[in-house]
Structures are given as structure tokens and as C-alpha cells.
C-alpha positions in Angstrom: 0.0 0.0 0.0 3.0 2.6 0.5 4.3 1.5 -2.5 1.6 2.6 -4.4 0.5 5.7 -3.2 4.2 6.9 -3.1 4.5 5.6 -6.9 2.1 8.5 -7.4 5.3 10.9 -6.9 7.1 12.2 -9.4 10.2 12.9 -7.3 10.3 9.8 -5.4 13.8 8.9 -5.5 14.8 7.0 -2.0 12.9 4.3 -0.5 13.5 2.6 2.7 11.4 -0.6 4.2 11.6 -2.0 7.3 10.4 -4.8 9.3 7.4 -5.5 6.8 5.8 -7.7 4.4 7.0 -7.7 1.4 5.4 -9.5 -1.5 5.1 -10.0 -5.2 2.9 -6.9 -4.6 5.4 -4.4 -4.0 7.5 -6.2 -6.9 4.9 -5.0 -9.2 5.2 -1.3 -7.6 8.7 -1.6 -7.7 8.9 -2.4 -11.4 6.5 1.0 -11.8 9.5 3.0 -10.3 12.4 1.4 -12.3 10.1 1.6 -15.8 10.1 5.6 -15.1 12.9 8.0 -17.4 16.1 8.9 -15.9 15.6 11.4 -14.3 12.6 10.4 -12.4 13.8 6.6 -11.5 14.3 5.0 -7.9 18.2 6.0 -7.0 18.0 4.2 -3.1 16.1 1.3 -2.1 17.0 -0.1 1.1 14.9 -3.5 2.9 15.5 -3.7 6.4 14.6 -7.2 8.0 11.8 -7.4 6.1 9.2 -10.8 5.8 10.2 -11.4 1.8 10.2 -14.9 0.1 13.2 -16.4 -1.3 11.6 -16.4 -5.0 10.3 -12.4 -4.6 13.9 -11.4 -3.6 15.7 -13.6 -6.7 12.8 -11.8 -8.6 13.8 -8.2 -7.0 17.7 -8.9 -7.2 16.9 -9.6 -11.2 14.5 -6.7 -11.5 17.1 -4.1 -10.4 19.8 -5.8 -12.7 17.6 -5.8 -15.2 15.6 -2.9 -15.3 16.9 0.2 -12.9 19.4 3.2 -12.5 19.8 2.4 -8.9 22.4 3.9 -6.8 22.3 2.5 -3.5 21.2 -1.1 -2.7 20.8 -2.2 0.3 19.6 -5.8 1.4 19.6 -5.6 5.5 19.0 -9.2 7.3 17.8 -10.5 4.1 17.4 -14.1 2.8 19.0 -14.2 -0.8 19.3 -18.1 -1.6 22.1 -19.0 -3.5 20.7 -18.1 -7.1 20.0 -14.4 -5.5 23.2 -14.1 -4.3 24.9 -15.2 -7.5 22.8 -12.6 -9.4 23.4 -9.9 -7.0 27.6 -10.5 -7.5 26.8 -10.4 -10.9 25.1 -7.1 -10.8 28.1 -5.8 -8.6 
């Protein structure tokens, strides 16, 4: 839900999400921030300990690699699985 009323922001650039759910949901409002133009794009997302499936975050870690401008990443207390992992050091 704060995913999508901040996607309504044009100069939403930082986004930082702790200790909550998050879903295949907030992939979809995720993927409405990285499909905006430079200079309107996501440039900080940060999850905190948050409650996020081991296929949503493979899906989130590919998502970014494939699809954003991001600046800052950051994956706090997070479950990446192996295949995550390997795609995150690939993006890196």
C-alpha cells in the first residue's frame, strides 16, 4: 500500500522498508518506479529485516539488474538463496 500511493510521486527517489511484508505486490510497484525515465527513476532502495520470500527477492535482485538506474542497494538481514546471491555479485 505505501508502494503505491508513493509511486504516485514524481520525485520519489529513496525508498527505505523496514520490518514489513513484502510481497510479489510491492515487486509490481517496484517495477512502476524502475520503468520511469532517468531522471525520475528510484536511485535508493533499502529493505530492512523485512518478511520477503526467497523467490520475490531472486525476482527483486533480477529486477534491479535488469531494469533500474539504482544507486544505492541495500539488502539488511535479508534471505537471498544462492541463485539471488549469485545474481546480486553479478550485478556488482
Amino acid at each position: 500500500m505505501l508502494l503505491k500511493a508513493a509511486s504516485v510521486l514524481k520525485t520519489f527517489k529513496s525508498f527505505v522498508y523496514k520490518q514489513n511484508d513484502f510481497g510479489v505486490e510491492s515487486m509490481k510497484q517496484l517495477n512502476n518506479f524502475f520503468s520511469r525515465k532517468l531522471p525520475h527513476q528510484l536511485i535508493e532502495l533499502k529493505l530492512v529485516n523485512c518478511r520477503i520470500n526467497i523467490l520475490v527477492m531472486q525476482e527483486l535482485v533480477k529486477l534491479v539488474k535488469d531494469r533500474s538506474q539504482i544507486q544505492s542497494l541495500a539488502l539488511v538481514r535479508q534471505n537471498l538463496g544462492k541463485q539471488g546471491f549469485n545474481d546480486l555479485c553479478h550485478l556488482v
